[in-house]
C-alpha positions, -999 to +999 in steps of 0.1 A: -388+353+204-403+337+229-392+319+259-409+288+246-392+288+212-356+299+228-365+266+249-370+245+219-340+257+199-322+243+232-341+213+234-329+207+194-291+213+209-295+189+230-310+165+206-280+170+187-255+164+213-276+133+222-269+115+187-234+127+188-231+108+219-249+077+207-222+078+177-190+081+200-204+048+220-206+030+192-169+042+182-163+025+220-168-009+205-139-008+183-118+015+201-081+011+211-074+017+250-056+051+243-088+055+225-111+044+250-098+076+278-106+097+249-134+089+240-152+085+274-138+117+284-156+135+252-188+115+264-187+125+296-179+162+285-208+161+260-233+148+286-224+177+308-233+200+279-269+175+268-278+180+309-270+215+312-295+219+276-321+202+286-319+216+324-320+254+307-345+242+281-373+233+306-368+265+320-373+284+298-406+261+288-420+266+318-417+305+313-435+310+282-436+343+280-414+369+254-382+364+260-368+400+242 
């Protein structure tokens, strides 16, 4: 495997985490205020993990070479 498709497969994670975001705002809408801390607190949680994807995707991008 190389360093450019470990990259990708995080870049995918991170897409994934993006559209689970995008689903919990839209959960916001209808939301209960007990709901509401919850739910922002996931959002904020999972937008640590999309960051901390895409930070380690891009570095491994920029490596390219054979990862193992």
């Amino acid at each position: 495997m190389t360093y450019q498709q470990w990259g990708n497969e995080y870049k995918t994670t991170a897409d994934i985490i993006k559209e689970r975001i995008a689903n919990l705002k839209k959960q916001l809408i209808t939301a209960s205020v007990d709901e509401l801390r919850e739910l922002n607190y996931r959002i904020s949680s999972l937008y640590q993990m999309y960051l901390d994807c895409m930070d380690i995707a891009d570095t491994l991008i920029v490596r390219k070479g054979v990862a193992f």
